[in-house]
Z-matrix of the N, CA and C atoms (Angstrom, degrees):
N
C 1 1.449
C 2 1.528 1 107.68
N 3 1.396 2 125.15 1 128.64
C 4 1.528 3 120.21 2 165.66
C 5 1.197 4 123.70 3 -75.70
N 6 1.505 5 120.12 4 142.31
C 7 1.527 6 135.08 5 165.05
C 8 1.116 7 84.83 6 21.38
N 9 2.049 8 94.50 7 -111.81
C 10 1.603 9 121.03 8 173.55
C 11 1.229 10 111.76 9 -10.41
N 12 1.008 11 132.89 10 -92.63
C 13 1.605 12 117.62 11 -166.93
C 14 1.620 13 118.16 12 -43.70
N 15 1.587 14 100.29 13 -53.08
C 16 1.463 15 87.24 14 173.72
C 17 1.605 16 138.97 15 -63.80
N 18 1.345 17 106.44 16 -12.63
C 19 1.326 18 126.65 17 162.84
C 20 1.727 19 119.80 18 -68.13
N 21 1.030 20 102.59 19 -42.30
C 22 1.650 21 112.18 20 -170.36
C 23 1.768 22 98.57 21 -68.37
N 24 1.555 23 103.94 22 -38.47
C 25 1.469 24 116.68 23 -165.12
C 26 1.367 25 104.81 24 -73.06
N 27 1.638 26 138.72 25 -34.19
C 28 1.119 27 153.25 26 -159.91
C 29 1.772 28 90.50 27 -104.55
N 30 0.560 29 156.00 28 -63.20
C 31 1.821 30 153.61 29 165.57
C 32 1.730 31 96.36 30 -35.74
N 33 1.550 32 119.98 31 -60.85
C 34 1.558 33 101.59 32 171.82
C 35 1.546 34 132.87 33 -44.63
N 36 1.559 35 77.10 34 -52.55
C 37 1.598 36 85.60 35 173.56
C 38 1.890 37 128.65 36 -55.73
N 39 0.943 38 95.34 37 -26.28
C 40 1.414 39 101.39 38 177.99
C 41 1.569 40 122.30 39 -97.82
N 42 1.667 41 101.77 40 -12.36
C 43 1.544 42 114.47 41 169.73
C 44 1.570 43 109.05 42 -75.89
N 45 2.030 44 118.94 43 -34.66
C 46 0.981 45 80.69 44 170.08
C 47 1.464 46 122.35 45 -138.28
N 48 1.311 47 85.83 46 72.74
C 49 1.937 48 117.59 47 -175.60
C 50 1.231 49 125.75 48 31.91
N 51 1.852 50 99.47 49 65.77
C 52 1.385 51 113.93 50 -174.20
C 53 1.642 52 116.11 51 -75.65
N 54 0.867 53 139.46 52 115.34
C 55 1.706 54 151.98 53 -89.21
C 56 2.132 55 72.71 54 -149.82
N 57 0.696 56 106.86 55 -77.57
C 58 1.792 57 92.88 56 162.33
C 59 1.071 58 131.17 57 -55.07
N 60 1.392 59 132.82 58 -30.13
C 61 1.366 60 118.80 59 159.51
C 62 1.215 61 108.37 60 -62.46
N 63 1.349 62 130.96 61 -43.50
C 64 1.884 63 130.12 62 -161.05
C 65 1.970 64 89.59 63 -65.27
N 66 1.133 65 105.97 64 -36.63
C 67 1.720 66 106.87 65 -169.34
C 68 1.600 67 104.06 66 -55.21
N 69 1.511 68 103.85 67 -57.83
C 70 1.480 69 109.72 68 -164.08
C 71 1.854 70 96.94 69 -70.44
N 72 1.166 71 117.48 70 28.83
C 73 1.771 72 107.10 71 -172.84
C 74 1.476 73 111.72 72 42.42
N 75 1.722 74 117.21 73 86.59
C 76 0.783 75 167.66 74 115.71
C 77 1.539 76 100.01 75 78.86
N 78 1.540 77 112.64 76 10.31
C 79 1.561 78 106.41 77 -175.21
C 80 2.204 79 93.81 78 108.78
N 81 1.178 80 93.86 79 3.87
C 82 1.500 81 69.46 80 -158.84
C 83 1.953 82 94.25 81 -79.92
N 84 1.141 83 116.98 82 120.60
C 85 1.251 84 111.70 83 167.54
C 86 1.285 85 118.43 84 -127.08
N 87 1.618 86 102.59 85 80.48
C 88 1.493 87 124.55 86 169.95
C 89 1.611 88 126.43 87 -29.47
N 90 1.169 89 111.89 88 108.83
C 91 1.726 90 104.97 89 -176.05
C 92 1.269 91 117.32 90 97.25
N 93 1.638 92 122.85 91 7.27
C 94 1.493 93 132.19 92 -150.38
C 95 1.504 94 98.19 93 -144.75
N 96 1.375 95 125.15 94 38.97
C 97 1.863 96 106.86 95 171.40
C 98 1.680 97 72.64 96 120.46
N 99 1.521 98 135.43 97 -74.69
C 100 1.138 99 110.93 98 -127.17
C 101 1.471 100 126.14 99 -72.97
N 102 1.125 101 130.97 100 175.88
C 103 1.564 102 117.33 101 -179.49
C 104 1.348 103 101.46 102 -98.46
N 105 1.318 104 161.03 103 -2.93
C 106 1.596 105 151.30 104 126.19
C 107 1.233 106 124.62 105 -18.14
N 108 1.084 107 153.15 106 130.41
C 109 1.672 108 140.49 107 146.62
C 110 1.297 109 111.35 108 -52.30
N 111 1.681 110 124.87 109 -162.43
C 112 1.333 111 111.57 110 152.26
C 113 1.277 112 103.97 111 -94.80
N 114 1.644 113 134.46 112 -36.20
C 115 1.379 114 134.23 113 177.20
C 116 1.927 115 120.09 114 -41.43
N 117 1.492 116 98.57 115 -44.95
C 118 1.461 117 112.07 116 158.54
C 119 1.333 118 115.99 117 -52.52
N 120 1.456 119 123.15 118 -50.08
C 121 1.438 120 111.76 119 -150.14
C 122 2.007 121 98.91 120 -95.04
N 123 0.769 122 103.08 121 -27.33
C 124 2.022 123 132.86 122 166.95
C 125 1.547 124 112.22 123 -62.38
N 126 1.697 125 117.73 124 -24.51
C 127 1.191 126 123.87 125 171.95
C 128 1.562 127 129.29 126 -112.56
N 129 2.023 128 101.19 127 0.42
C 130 1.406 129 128.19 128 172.12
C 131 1.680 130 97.16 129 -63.49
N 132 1.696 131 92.19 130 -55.33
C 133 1.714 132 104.42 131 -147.30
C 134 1.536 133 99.89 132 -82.82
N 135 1.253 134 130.18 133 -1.21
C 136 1.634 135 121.82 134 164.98
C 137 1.646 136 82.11 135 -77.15
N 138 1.540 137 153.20 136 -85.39
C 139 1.059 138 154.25 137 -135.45
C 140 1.583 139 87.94 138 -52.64
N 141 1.388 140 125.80 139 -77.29
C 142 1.684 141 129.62 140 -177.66
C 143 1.730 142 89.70 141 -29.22
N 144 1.002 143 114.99 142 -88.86
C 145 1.763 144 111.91 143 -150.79
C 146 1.495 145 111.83 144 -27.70
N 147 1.832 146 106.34 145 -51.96
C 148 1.261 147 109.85 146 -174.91
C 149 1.458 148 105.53 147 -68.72
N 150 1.135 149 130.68 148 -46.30
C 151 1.456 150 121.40 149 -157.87
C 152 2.203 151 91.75 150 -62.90
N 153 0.930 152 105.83 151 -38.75
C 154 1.891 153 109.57 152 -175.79
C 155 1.473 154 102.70 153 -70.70
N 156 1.059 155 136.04 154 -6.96
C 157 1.575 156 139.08 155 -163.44
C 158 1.311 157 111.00 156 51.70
N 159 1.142 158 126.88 157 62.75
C 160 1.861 159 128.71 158 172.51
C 161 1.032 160 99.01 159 -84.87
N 162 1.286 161 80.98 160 144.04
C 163 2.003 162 99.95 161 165.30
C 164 1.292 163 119.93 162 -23.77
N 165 1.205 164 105.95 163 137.68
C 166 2.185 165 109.68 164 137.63
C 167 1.240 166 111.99 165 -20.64
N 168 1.156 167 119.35 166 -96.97
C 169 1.030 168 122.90 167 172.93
C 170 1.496 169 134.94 168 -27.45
N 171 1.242 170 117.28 169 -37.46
C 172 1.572 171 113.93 170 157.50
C 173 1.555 172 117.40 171 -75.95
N 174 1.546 173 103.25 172 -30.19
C 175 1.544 174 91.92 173 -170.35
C 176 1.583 175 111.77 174 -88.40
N 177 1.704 176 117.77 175 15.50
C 178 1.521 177 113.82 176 -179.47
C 179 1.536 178 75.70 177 -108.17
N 180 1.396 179 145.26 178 -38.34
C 181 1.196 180 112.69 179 -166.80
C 182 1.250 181 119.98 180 -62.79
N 183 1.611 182 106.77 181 -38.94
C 184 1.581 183 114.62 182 -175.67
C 185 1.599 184 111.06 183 -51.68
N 186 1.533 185 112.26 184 -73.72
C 187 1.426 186 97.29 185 150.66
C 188 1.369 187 127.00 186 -22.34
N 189 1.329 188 121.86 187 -74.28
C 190 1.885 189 84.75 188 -169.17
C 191 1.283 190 110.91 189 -69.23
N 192 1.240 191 141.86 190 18.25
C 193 1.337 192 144.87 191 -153.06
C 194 2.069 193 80.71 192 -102.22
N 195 1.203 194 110.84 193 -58.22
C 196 1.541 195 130.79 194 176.32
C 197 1.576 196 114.37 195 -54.52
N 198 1.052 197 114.88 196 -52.83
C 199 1.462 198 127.41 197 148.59
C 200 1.366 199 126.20 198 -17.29
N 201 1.405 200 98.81 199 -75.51
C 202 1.479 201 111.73 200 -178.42
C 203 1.901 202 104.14 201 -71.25
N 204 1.131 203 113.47 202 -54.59
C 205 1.333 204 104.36 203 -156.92
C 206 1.962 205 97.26 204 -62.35
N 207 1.246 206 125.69 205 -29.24
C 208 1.959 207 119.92 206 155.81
C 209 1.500 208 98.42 207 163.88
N 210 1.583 209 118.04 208 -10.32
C 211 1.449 210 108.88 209 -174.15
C 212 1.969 211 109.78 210 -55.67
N 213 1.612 212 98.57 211 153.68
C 214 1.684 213 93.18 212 -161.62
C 215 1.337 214 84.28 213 -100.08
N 216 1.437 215 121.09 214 169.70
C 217 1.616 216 125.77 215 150.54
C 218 1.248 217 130.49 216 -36.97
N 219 1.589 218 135.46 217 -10.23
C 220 1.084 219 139.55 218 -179.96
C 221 1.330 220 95.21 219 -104.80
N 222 1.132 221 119.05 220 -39.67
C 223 2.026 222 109.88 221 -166.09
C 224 1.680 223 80.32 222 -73.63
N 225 1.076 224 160.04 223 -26.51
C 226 1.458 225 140.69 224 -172.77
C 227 1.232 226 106.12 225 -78.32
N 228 1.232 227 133.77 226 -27.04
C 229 1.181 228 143.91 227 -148.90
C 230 2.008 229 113.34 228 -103.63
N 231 1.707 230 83.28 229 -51.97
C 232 1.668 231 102.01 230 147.73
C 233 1.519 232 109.08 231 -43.68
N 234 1.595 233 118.65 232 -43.66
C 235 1.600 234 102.88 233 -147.01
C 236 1.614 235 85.12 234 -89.41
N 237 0.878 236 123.87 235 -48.32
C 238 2.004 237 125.11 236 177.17
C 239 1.545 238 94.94 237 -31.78
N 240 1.650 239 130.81 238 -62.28
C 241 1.458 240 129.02 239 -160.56
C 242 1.694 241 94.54 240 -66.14
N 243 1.304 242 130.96 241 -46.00
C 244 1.616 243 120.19 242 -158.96
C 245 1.178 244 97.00 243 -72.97
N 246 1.790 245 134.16 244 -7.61
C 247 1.715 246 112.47 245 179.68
C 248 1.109 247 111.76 246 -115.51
N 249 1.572 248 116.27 247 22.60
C 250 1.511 249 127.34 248 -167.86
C 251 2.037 250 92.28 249 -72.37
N 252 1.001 251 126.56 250 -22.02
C 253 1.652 252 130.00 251 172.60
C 254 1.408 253 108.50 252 -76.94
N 255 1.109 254 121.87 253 -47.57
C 256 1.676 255 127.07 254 -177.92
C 257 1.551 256 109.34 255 -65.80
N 258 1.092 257 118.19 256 -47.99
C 259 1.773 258 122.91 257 -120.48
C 260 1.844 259 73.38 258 -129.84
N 261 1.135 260 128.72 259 -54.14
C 262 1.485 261 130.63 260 -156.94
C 263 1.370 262 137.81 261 90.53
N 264 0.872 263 121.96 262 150.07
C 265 1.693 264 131.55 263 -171.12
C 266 1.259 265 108.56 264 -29.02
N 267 1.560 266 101.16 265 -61.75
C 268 1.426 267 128.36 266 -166.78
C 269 1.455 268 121.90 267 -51.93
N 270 1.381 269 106.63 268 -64.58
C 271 1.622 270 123.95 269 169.50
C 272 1.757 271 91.25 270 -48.02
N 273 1.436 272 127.05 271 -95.63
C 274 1.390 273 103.22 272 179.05
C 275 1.309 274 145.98 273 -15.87
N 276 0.960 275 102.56 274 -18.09
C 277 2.198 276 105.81 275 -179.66
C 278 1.375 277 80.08 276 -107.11
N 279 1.128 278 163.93 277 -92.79
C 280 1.363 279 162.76 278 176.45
C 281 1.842 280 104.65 279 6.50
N 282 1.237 281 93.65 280 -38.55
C 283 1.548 282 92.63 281 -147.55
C 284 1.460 283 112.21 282 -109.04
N 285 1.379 284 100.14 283 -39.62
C 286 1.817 285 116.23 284 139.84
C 287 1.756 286 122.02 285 8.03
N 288 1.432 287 103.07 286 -91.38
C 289 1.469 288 117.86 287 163.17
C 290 1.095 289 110.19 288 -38.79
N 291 1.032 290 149.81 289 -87.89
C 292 1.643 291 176.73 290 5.29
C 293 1.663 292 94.38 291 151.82
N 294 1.482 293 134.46 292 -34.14
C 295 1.247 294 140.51 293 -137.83
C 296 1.652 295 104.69 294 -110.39
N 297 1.379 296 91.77 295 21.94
C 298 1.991 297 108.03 296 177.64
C 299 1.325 298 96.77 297 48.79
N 300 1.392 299 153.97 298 37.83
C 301 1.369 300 163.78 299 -163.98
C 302 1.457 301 104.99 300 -100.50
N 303 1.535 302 113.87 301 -31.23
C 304 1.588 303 138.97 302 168.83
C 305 2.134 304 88.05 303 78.18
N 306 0.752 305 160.66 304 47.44
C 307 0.926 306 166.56 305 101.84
C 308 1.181 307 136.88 306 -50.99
N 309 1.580 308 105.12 307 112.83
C 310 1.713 309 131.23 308 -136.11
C 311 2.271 310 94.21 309 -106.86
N 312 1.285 311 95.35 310 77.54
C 313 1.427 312 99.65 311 178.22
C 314 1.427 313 112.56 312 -58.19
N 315 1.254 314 129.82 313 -41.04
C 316 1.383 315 135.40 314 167.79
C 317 1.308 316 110.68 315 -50.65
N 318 1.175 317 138.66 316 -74.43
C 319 1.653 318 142.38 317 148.25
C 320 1.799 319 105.44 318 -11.09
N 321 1.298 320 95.86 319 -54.85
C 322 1.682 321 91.88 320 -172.86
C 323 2.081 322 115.51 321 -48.92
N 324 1.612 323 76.49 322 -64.14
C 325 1.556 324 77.99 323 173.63
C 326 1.219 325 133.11 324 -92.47
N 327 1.444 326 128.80 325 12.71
C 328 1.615 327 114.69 326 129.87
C 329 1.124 328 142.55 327 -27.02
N 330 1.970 329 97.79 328 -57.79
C 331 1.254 330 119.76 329 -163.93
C 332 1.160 331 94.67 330 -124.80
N 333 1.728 332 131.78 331 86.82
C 334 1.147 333 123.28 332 159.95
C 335 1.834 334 143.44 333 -85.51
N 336 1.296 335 98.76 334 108.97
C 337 1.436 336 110.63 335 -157.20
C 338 1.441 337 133.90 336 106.16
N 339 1.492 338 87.49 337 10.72
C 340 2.102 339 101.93 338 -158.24
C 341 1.249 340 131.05 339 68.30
N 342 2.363 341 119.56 340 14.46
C 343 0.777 342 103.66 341 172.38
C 344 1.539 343 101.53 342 -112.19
């Protein structure tokens, strides 16, 4: 199937809330036609969680979800700074901790600078 078609087909599908496509993950068939990686598409949905304010708990899975598929600790960390305009300051320091990054913000500002 091309792009185009497969694009037009995945926009239907979601216009009219095909409840099996959302099951099978949304059409996304990583490694199969699409132009995403999985590391790309694994390093979208840490940016989605945070920019929506999800849980801890969703946002360490997503991370290791990013993790595993090859994203490093800096491309996660990168992706927190590129939505600091969208999503906001705030949600980022929130989300920081939470982002399996293992970075102890409480620790930070105790001891700022190591003194």
């Amino acid at each position: 199937m091309s792009q185009t078609a497969r694009c037009q087909e995945t926009l239907h599908r979601l216009a009219i809330f095909d409840e099996g496509f959302v099951k099978a993950g949304f059409g996304l068939d990583l490694g199969h036609g699409s132009t995403l990686d999985a590391k790309a598409a694994a390093l979208l949905q840490v940016a989605a969680s945070v920019a929506l304010g999800s849980s801890a708990v969703c946002l360490q899975w997503n991370a290791a979800r990013a993790l595993a598929a090859g994203a490093t600790k800096d491309e996660i960390t990168d992706v927190l700074l590129a939505i600091v305009p969208v999503a906001g300051l705030g949600r980022i320091v929130s989300a920081a901790p939470a982002s399996a990054l293992e970075y102890d913000v409480e620790g930070a500002l105790e001891e700022p600078n190591g003194q």
